[in-house]
C-alpha positions in Angstrom: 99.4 26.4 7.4 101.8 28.7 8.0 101.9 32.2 8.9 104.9 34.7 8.4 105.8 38.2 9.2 108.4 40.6 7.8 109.7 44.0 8.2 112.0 45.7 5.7 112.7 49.1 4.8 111.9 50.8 1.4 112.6 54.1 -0.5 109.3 56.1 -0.7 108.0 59.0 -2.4 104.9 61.1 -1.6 104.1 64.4 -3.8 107.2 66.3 -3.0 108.8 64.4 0.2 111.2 61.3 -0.7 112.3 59.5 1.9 115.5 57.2 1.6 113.8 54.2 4.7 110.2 54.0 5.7 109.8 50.6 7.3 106.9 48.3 6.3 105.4 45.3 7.5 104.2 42.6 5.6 102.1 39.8 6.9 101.0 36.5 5.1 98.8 33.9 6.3 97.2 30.8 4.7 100.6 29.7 3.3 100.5 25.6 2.9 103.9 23.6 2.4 105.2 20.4 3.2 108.3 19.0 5.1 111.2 18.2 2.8 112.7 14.8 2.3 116.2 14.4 1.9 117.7 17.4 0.5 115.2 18.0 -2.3 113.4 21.5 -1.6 109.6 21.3 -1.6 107.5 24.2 -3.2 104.7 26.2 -0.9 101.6 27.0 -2.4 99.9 30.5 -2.0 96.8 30.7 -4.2 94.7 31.1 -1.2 97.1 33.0 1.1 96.1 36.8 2.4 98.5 39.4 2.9 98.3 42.3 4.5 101.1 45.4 4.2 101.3 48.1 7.4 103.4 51.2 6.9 105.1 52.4 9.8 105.2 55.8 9.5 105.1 57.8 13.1 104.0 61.4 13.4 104.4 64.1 15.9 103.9 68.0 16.2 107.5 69.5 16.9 107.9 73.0 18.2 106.3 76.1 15.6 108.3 78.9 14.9 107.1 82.1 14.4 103.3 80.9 14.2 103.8 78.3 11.6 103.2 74.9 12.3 105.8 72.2 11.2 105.6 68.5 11.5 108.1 66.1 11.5 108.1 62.1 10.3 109.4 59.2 12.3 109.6 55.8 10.9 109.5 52.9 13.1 
């Protein structure tokens, strides 16, 4: 079996904030496939794989101004 992991980047929107990159990891495990022979590709079979997505979203308090509070996103 195998097990893969992947990180990419997306466009996101949330109410009114749109963001152009929030990175996302994807992880996949129960994935069954076979060793190729010759140069014919073999075919992996999923129907009992479980994924599981993480969004990488980071955030912090930055300094308030004039008594309001602001907070910032960072995206891993």
């Amino acid at each position: 079996m195998l097990k893969i992991e992947m990180d990419t980047k997306v466009k996101m929107k949330v109410g009114g904030l749109k963001t152009k990159k929030v990175g996302i990891r994807v992880t996949c495990d129960g994935i069954k496939g076979s060793i190729p022979k010759g140069k014919t590709p073999t075919v992996a079979v999923t129907a009992k794989s479980e994924c599981k997505v993480d969004l990488r979203i980071k955030i912090w308090r930055s300094k308030a101004r004039n008594n309001e509070s602001e907070f910032s996103f960072a995206f891993l």
